[in-house]
N, C-alpha and C positions, 0 to 999 in steps of 0.2 A: 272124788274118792271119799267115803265111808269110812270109819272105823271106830268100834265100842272102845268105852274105855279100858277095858282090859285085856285086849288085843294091843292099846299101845305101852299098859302097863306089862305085857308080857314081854314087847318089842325093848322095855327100857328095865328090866330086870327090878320092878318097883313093884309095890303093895297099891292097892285100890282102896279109896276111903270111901264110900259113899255108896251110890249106883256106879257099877258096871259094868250096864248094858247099856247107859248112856251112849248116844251115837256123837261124832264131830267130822264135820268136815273142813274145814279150814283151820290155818294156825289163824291166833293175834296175838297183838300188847294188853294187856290185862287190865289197864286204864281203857281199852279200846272196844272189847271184847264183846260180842253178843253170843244171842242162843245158837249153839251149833261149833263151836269156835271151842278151842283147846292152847291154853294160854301157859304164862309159868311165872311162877316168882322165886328168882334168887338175891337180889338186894332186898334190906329191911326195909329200905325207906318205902319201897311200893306195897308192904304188906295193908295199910288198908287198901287200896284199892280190892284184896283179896277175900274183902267182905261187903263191896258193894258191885261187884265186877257181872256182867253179864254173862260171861263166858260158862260154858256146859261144862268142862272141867280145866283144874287148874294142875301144875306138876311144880311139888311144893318139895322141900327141904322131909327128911324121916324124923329128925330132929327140932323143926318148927311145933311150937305149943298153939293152938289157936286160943284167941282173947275174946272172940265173939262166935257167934252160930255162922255158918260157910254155906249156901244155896248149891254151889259148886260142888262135883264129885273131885277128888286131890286124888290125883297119883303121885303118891309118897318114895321120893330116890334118896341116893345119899349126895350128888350133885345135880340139882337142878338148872343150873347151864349148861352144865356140860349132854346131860339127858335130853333138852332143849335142843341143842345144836345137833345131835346125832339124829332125831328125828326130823330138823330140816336136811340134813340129808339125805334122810332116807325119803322122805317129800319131796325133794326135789331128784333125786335117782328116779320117782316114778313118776314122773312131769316128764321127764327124758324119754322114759324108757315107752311112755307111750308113741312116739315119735317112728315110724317105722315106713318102711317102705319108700319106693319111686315116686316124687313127684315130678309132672313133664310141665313146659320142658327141662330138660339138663341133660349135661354130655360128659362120657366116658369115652377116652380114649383107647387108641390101638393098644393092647399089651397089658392095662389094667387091670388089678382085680382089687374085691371089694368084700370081707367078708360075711358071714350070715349075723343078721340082725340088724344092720345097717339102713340108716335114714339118708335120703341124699335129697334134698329141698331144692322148687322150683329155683332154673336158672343158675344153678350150680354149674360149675366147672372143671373136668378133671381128666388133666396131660395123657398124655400116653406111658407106658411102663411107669405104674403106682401102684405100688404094693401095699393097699390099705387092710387092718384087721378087723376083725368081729368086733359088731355092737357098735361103731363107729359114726356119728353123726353128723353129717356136712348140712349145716341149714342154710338158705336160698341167697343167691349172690355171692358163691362161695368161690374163689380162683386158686386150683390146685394147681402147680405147673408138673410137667416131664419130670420122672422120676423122685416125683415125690413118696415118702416112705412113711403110715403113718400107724401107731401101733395101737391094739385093741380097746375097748369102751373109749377112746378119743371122743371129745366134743368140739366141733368147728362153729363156733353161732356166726351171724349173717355180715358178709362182707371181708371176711375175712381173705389173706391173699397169701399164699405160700407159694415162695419161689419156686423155680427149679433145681432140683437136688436137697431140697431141705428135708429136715429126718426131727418128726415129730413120735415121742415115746409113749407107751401105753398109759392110759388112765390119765391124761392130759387135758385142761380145758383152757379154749383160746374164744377170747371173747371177742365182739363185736368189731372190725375196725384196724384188726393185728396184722399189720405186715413184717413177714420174716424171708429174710433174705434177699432184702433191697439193695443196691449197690451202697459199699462203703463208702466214705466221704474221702475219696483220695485223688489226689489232684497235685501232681506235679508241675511248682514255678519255670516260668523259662524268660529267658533271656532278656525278652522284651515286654515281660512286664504281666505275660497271660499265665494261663494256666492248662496242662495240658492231661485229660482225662486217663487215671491208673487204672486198668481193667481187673474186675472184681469178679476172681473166678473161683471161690469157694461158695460154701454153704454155711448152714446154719443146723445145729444140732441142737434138737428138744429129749433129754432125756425122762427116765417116767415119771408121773406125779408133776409134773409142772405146770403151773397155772400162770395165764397170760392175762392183765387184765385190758380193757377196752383202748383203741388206740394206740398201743405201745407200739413201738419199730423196733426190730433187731437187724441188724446189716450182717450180709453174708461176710465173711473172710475173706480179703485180698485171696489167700492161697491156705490153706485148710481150713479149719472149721469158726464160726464163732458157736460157743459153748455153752450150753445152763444145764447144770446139773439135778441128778433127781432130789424131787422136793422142795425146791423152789419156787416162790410165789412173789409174783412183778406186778406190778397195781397198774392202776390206768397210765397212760400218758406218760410213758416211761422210754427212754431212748437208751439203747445200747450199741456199740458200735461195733465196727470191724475187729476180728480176733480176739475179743471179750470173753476171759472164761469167767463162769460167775459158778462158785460152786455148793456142793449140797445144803438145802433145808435152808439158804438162806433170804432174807424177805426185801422186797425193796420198794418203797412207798412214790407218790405220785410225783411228776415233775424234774426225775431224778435224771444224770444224764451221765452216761459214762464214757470216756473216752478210748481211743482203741488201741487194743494189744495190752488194758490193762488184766491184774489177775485178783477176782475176789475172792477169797477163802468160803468155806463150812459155816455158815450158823453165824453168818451174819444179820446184823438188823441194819438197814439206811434208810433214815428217816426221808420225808419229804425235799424235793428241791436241792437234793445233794447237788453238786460236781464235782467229777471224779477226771483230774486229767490224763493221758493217756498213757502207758508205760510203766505202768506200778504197780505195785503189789498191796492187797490187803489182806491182812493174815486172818485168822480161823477167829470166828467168836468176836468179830470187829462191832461198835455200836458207833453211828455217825447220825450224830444231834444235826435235826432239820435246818435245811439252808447250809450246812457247812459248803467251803472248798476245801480238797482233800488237792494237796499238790506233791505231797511226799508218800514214800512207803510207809505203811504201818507194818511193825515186824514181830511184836508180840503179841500173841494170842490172848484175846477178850480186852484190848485195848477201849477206850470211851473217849471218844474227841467229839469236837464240837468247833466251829465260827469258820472266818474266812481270812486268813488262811488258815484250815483246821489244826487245833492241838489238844492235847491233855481235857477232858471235860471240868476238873475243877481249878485248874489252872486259867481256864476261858471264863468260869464265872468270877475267879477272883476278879480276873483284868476286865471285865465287864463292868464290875464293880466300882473300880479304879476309875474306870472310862466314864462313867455316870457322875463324877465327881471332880471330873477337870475343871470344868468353871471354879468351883469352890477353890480348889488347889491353885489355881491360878488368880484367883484376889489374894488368895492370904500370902503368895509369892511375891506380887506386888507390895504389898503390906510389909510384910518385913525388907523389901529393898529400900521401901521409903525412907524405914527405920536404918537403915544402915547407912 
């Protein structure tokens, strides 16, 4: 794909410094950048690179003064990241949207329907009665099961495995690897020492806007739903369990693992590496400093914990603090026992 630079300066509601008939086709990093390539600078520290850069045009600050002469055409914003990042999307909607049509093989089942605009990728797979919408893209090695329900411009990339019954919402992407709606981990002790298998007969609910990243597992619900609310975004390698509601706009980083039947609030952040054990509640606007273990409720909104077992985020640095200085504390302990 093509495009002048004032075709992207019209797409980004910006002024054109230079030529604007310059053509680009690719993005880069502006330390990276050759002819043809449409780059941007918003930290200062990279501004020179913005005067020996290769790149055919750059998307600079309306506010930036130049200190030397620019070879690069500038497309002048008032946010340059944030103008950056809207144009990979829109670059990457049209990497998508090229994407179209039947490749064989692949199977659709009895009762299914699929609607217009739809990519469905070699060796894909898909149940019988599946209510899938417009624009929807299932790419190759895909496993839908029965009664799968999934809603319009959805993105399915490769390998991906959705139980039966699960209910994936519009404008939703699931990357590479995502299994939703695997049996919960429940297992009833008995008598002599075994264990005997809980039958996991719910689903899995994906509301809109929700992004899955690579690898992740969400486990269907012993008996109604496990939950993620719209706007949510779950990073790679992320485990979530049975009867899990996690809810709106809230983020959750890699390696995190949450326990089942717990309930996460609105507009949360959790860092990396969490654990979240099961049966609790985390209130609206919660931040959980990487690695913590969360073993209690949080009950105030916009609370900031942090360690293992998690508490209070400056209360854990003080005792961090403390913690780093036991040795010391413990000769000078000794030391005045002598003395005494």
């Amino acid at each position: 794909m093509e495009f002048t630079i004032q075709q992207i300066a019209d797409l980004l509601k910006g002024e054109v410094e230079g030529d604007n008939t310059v053509k680009v086709s690719t993005l880069a990093k502006i330390e990276e950048a050759q002819t043809g390539a449409l780059a941007f600078l918003s930290n200062p520290k990279y501004e020179p690179y913005l005067y020996t850069t290769g790149a055919s045009a750059v998307i600079v600050s309306d506010k930036l003064e130049l200190k030397k002469p620019v070879s690069a055409s500038l497309v002048r914003v008032t946010d340059p990241y944030s103008s950056f990042s809207t144009l990979l999307a829109y670059y990457h909607q049209a990497v998508l949207a090229s994407k179209v049509g039947v490749e064989e093989p692949c199977f659709m089942g009895a009762g299914s329907e699929i609607g217009d605009g739809h990519y469905r990728g070699a060796f894909s797979y898909i149940g019988n009665n599946c209510k899938i919408g417009q624009n929807v893209r299932v790419y190759p090695q895909v496993y839908i099961g029965d009664n799968v329900t999934i809603g319009d411009n959805t993105t399915i990339f490769a390998g991906v495995k959705l139980y039966a019954n699960t209910v994936v919402g519009a404008n939703c992407t699931l990357h590479a690897g995502v299994v939703l709606g695997s049996d919960g981990f429940g297992f009833a002790p008995q008598p002599d020492g075994t264990y005997k298998n809980v039958p996991q007969i719910g689903n899995v609910v994906l509301e809109d806007d929700v992004n899955i990243g690579a690898n992740t597992t969400i486990d269907c619900a012993t008996m109604g739903s496990t939950v993620i609310r719209k706007g949510t975004k779950i990073d790679n390698l992320v485990q979530i369990a049975h009867n899990v509601e996690v809810g709106q706009h809230t983020v959750i980083a890699s390696q995190t693992g949450i326990s089942g039947s717990t309930k996460i609030g609105n507009q949360c952040v959790i860092a990396g590496q969490v654990g979240i054990v099961g049966h609790i509640s985390i209130a609206d606007k919660t931040t959980i400093g990487a690695q913590s273990g969360v073993s209690k409720t949080v009950k105030e909104s916009g609370t900031i914990i942090q360690g293992s077992p998690a508490f209070d985020y400056k209360q854990n640095l003080k005792a961090i603090t403390v913690f780093r200085k036991l040795p010391e504390i413990q000769r000078e302990l000794e030391e005045l026992r002598e003395k005494i």
